[in-house]
C-alpha positions as CSV (number, residue, x, y, z in Angstrom):
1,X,38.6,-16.6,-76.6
2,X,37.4,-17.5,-73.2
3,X,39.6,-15.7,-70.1
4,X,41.2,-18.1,-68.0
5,X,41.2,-17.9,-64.5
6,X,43.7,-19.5,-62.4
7,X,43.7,-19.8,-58.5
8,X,46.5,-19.8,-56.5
9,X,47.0,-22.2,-52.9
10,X,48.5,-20.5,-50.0
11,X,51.0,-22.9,-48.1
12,X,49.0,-23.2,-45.4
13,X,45.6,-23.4,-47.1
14,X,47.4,-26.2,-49.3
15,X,48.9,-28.2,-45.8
16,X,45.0,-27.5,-44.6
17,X,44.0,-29.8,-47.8
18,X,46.2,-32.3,-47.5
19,X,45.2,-32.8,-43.8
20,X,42.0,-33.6,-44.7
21,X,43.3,-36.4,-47.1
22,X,43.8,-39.9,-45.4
23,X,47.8,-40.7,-46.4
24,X,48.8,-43.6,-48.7
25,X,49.1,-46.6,-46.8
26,X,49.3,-49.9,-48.9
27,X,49.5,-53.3,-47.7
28,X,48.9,-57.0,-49.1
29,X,45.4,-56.4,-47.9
30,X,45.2,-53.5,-50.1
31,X,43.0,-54.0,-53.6
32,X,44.6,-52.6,-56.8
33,X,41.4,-50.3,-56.6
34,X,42.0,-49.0,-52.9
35,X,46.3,-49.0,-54.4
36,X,44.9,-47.1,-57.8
37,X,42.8,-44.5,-55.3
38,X,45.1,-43.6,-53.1
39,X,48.0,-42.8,-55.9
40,X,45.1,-40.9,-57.4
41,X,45.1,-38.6,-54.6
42,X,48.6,-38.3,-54.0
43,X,49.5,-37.2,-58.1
44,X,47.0,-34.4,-57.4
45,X,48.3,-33.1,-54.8
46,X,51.6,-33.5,-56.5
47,X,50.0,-31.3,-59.0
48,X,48.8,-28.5,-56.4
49,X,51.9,-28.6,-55.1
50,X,54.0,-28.3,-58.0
51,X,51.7,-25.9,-59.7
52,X,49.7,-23.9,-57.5
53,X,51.3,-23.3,-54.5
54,X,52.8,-20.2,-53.6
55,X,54.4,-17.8,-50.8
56,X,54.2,-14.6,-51.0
């Protein structure tokens, strides 16, 4: 069986990557593609947040 390695996200490391990540902002302009992209982005960070984040 292969070993698994799992990293772990500082808080502020995390709030350093989410910085660099433009924020959801949908309007009528807004393609489904641009609306499915951004949503994209913001369940992933969901994810790091949820799952990888901690304080020590």
């Amino acid at each position: 069986m292969k070993e698994q390695v799992v990293t772990r996200l500082e808080p502020d490391v995390y709030a350093a990557l989410e910085a660099n990540v433009p924020p959801p902002n949908v309007t009528t302009t807004t393609t489904e593609l641009q609306a499915g992209y951004q949503l994209g982005i913001q369940t992933v960070l969901k994810l790091l947040r949820d799952g990888f984040v901690i304080s020590r």
